[in-house]
N, C-alpha and C positions, 0 to 999 in steps of 0.2 A: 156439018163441019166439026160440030164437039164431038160426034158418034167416030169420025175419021180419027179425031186428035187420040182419042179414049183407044181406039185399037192396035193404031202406034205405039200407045203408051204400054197396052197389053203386050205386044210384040215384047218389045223392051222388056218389059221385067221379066217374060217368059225364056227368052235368049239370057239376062243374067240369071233367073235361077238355074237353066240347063249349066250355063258357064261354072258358076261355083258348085253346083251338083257335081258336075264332073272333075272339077280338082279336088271337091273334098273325095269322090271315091278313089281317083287318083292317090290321091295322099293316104287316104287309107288301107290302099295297093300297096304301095311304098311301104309305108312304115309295116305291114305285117311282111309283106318280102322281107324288108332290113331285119326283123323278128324273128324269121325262119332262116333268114342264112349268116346271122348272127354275125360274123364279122367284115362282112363287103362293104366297100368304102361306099357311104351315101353323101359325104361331106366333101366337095371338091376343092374348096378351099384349106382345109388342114392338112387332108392327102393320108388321114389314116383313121381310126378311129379310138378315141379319146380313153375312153372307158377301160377297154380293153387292154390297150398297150400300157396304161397305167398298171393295172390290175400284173398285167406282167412282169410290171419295172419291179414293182415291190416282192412278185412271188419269188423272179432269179434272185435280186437283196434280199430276201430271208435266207433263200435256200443257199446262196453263195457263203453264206455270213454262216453258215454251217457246219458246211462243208469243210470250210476253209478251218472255223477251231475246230472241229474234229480229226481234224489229219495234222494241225500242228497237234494236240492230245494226245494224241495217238502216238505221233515222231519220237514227240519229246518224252512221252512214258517208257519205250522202248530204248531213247538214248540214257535216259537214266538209268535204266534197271543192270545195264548191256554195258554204254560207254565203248560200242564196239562201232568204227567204221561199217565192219562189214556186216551187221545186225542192220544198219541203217541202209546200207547197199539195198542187202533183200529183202525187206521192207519196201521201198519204192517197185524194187521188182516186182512182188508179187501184188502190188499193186496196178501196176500196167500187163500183166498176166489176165487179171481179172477185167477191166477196162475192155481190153482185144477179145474177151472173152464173150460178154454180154454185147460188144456191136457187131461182131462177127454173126451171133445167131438169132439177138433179137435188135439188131438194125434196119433190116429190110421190113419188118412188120412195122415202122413209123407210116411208112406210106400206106397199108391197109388199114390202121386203124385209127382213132383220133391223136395228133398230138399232146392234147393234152390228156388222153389217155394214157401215154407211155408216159409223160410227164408224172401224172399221179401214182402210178406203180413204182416208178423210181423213189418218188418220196417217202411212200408210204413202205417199202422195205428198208430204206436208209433208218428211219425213223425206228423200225422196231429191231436191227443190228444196233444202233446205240443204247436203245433203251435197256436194253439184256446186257449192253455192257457195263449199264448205269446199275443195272440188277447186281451182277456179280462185283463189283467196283467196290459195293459197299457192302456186300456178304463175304469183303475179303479174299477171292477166288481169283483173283488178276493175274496174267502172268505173260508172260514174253510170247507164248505159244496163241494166247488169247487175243492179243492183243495183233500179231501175224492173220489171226480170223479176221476180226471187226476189218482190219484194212482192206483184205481179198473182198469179203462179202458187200463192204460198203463201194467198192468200186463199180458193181452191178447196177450201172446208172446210166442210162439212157436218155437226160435230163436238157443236157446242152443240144446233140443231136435233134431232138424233137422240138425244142426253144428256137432253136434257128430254124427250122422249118416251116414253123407256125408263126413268123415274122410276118413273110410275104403274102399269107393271107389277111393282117392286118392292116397290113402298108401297102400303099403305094410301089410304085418298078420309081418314082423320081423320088420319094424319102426318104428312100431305106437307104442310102450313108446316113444320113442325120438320124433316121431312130437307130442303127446298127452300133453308131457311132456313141448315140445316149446310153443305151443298153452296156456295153463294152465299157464306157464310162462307169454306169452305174456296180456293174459287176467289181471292176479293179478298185472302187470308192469301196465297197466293202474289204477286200480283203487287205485292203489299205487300213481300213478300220479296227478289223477283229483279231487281226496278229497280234498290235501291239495290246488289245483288249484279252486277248487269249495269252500273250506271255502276262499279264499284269496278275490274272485270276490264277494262272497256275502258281506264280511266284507269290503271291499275295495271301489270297481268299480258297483258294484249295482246289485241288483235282475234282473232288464230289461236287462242289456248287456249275462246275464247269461241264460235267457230262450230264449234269440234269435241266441246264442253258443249253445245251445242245440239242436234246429231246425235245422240247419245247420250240425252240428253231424250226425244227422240221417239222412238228403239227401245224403251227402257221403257216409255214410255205404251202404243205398237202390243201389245208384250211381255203386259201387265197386260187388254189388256180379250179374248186369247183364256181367261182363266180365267171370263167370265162367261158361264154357259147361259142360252141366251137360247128361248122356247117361238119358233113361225114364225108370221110373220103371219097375222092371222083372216082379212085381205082375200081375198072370195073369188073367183075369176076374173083372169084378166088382164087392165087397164083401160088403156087407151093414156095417154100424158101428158097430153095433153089435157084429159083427161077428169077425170084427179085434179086436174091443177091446177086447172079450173073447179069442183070439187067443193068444193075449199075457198076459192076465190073465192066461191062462192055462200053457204057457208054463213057467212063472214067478213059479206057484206053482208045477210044474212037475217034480224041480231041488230044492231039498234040499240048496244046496249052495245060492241060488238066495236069498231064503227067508232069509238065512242067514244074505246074505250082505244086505239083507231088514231091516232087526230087526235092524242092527248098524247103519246103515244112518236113520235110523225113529230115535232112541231114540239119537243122536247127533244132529238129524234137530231137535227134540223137545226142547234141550240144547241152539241149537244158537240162535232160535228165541227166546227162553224165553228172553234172555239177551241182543241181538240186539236192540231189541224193545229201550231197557232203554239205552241203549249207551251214548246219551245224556244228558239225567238226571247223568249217573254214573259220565262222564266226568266232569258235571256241579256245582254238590252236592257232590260225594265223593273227585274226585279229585281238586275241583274249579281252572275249566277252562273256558274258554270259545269257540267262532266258531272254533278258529286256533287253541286250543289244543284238540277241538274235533276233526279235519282235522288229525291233527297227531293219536291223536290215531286209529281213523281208516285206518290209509294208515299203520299202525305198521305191522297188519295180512297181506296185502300184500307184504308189504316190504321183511319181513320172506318167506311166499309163495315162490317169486323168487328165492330163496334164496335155497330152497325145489327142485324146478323144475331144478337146475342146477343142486346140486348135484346126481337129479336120473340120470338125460341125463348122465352122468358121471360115476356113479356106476353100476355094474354089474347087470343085474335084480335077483333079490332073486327067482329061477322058482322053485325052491323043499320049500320054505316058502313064497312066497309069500304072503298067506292069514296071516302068522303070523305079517308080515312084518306091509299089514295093518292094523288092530286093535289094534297091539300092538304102532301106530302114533295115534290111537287113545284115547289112555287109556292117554298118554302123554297129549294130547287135553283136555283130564278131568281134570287132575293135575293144567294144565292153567288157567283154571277157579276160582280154589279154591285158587291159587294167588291172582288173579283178585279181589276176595273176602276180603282177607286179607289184601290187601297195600293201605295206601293211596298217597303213593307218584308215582307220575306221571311217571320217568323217569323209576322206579322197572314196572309201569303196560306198557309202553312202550316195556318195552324187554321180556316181559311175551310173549303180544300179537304176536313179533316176535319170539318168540320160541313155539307159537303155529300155526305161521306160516308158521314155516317151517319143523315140523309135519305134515300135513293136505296134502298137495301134493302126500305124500305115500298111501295114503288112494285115495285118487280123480285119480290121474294119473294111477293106478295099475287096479283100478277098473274100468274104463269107459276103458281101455285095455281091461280085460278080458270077457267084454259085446263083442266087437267088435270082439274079437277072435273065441267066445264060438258060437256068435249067428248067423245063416244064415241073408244076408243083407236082405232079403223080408219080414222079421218080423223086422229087429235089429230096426226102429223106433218106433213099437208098444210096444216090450220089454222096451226098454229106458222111453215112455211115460208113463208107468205101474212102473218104478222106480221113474221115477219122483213124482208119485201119495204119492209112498209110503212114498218118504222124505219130502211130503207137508202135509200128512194125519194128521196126527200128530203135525203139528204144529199153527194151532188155539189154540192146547189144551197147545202148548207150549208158547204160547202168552199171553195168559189168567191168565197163570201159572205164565208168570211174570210180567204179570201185578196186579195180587192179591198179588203177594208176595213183590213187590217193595213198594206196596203204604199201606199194612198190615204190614208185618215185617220191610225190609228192606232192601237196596241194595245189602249188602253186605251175609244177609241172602240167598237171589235168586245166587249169582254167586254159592258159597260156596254148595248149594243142587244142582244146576244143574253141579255141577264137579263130587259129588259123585257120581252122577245117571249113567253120562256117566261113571266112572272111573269101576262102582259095571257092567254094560252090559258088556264092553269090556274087563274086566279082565274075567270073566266068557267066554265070547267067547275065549278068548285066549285059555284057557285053553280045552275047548271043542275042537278047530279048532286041535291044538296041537296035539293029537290023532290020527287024520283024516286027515292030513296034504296033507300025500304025496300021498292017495287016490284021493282026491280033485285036487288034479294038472294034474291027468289023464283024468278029465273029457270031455268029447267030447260032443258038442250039436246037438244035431238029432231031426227032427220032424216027 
């Protein structure tokens, strides 16, 4: 009888050590897997993982907080040396020259190589175009022609493109509004930031302390995104350029909706450059202001963004209107303008700009969603890079536009036409989309 009890008992403990033997190799399955494919969700409860998307949040807020004082530095060294509208004109021009330029040829390589490989090469040339101009800046060597460089060459950034690609391997397909939405946040929270920090040092503490704030910027960001493991691309074989960038031309025009959402980011990109461009003149001439009320007003469209990006994290996602949802934040967007147009008092275009910034998020946040949902991740960079083209395509003609219209008619003329343009696309979409609504929602992407 105790000989029988005693064998049982052996059973037993030989069944739990097999038991926990095989979760702990289990587990130590697991965690060298999650180790090797470094960002695959193992946590089903958060729905992304922690570390990483962090480590992100912080690289784009460096890098954005950069970006952003270097190109008011930039603007605003040019507007002063110049005080020429049309200096200012082509300046943003050869800025979106440059932009079409680097996704046109190194767009489709996102998808062959690591994201955050494209990520690190953008930083790490941005980083040493300021530094050379923190070089000559203080050798006394600066000049209008120079200054025409730093902006072409710094726009050779592939930085965004590959950030949004490398989302959806972090997240979750049910997250990714709420982190797209945090991210998008987190971005316009900086430039909301560093305007009014960028006019204070220009006006205040000086040019030199400002281009070596800037340099420094940009070694943190490069700094911050080797802590992210990144798995290697699925693409398999080596595909010439050619051949990616048609891959996702084709598959851009093979999906009615695409070109859709094409047509309303072209003819709203052609709207904000027109008017970007002149931001400073508008601020200077219409509203007479000067650096710090030009700092406010541009940190205004941010301020609102955040503002945007919390309410979505918070509200239900609209998935049977969705597409209404967006266009119709953008008809809103044209309305802003044609404000813009009409006031000259500072504090009324102040709340405009906030109330078209907190419009603009339903549109941005909804759609770079539905890129990442619709699209297999072995194209979604080549896709992305191919939207990108088509919100840039369009915008020399939108620059040109207002620069002939600023310095021909009038300031107030260019806001006032580029409200109705967008207001006359997006109401028209709306009412097309409206139809087709709930077909569109069903769409599945297949290659």
């Amino acid at each position: 009888m105790k000989e029988a009890y005693l064998q049982r008992n052996d059973r037993k403990v030989m069944k739990a050590i097999r038991f926990f033997t095989y979760n702990h190799l289990q587990e130590k399955f697991l965690s060298k897997e999650h180790k090797k494919r470094g960002l695959r969700l193992q946590n089903s409860n958060k729905g992304y993982n922690r570390r990483y998307v962090n480590i992100l949040f912080f690289a784009q807020f460096i890098s954005t907080f950069a970006s952003t004082f270097g190109t008011f530095t930039v603007s605003w060294l040019v507007y002063d040396l110049t005080g020429s509208k049309m200096a200012m004109g082509g300046l943003w021009l050869i800025t979106i020259f440059g932009q079409i330029l680097v996704q046109l040829f190194a767009g489709p390589f996102i998808d062959r190589w690591k994201r955050t490989t494209m990520m690190k090469c953008s930083e790490g040339l941005r980083f040493l175009i300021y530094f050379a101009t923190f070089i000559m800046w203080i050798s006394g060597h600066i000049s209008v022609g120079l200054l025409y460089a730093v902006s072409f060459l710094g726009s050779f950034s592939v930085y965004d493109s590959a950030a949004n690609a490398l989302v959806p391997k972090l997240v979750s397909a049910e997250n990714l509004v709420k982190i797209n939405a945090k991210i998008s946040g987190y971005v316009q929270l900086v430039r909301f930031l560093s305007l009014p920090i960028a006019g204070f040092i220009t006006a205040q503490i000086g040019r030199t302390s400002g281009l070596a704030f800037i340099v420094l910027l940009f070694i943190a960001s490069l700094v911050l995104l080797y802590f992210i493991e990144e798995e290697k691309s699925k693409v398999k074989g080596k595909q010439t350029w050619i051949k990616q960038f048609t891959l996702g031309i084709r598959i851009y025009s093979r999906y009615k909706i695409l070109v859709l959402l094409g047509l309303f980011v072209s003819s709203t990109s052609f709207g904000v450059f027109a008017t970007q461009a002149m931001y400073i003149p508008y601020v200077s001439e219409r509203l007479g202001g000067s650096s710090f009320e030009y700092s406010l007003f541009a940190a205004a469209f941010p301020f609102g963004y955040i503002i945007g990006t919390y309410m979505i994290g918070r509200l239900k996602e609209p998935k049977n209107k969705i597409y209404l949802v967006m266009v119709a934040a953008l008809f809103i967007g044209g309305c802003t303008y044609i404000g813009l147009g009409i006031t000259r008092n500072l504090l009324i275009a102040l709340l405009i700009e906030v109330l078209a910034g907190i419009c603009m998020p339903f549109w941005n946040v909804y759609s770079t969603t539905l890129y990442q949902r619709l699209i297999p991740e072995t194209v979604l960079g080549q896709v992305l890079s191919v939207r990108f083209l088509l919100t840039k395509a369009v915008t020399p003609l939108g620059i040109v536009y207002g620069t002939f219209s600023a310095t021909t008619f009038s300031l107030p003329f260019l806001f006032i036409s580029v409200g109705f343009i967008i207001c006359f696309v997006s109401g028209i979409g709306f009412l097309y989309l409206y139809s087709y609504s709930n077909d569109l929602t069903k769409m599945k992407m297949t290659l």
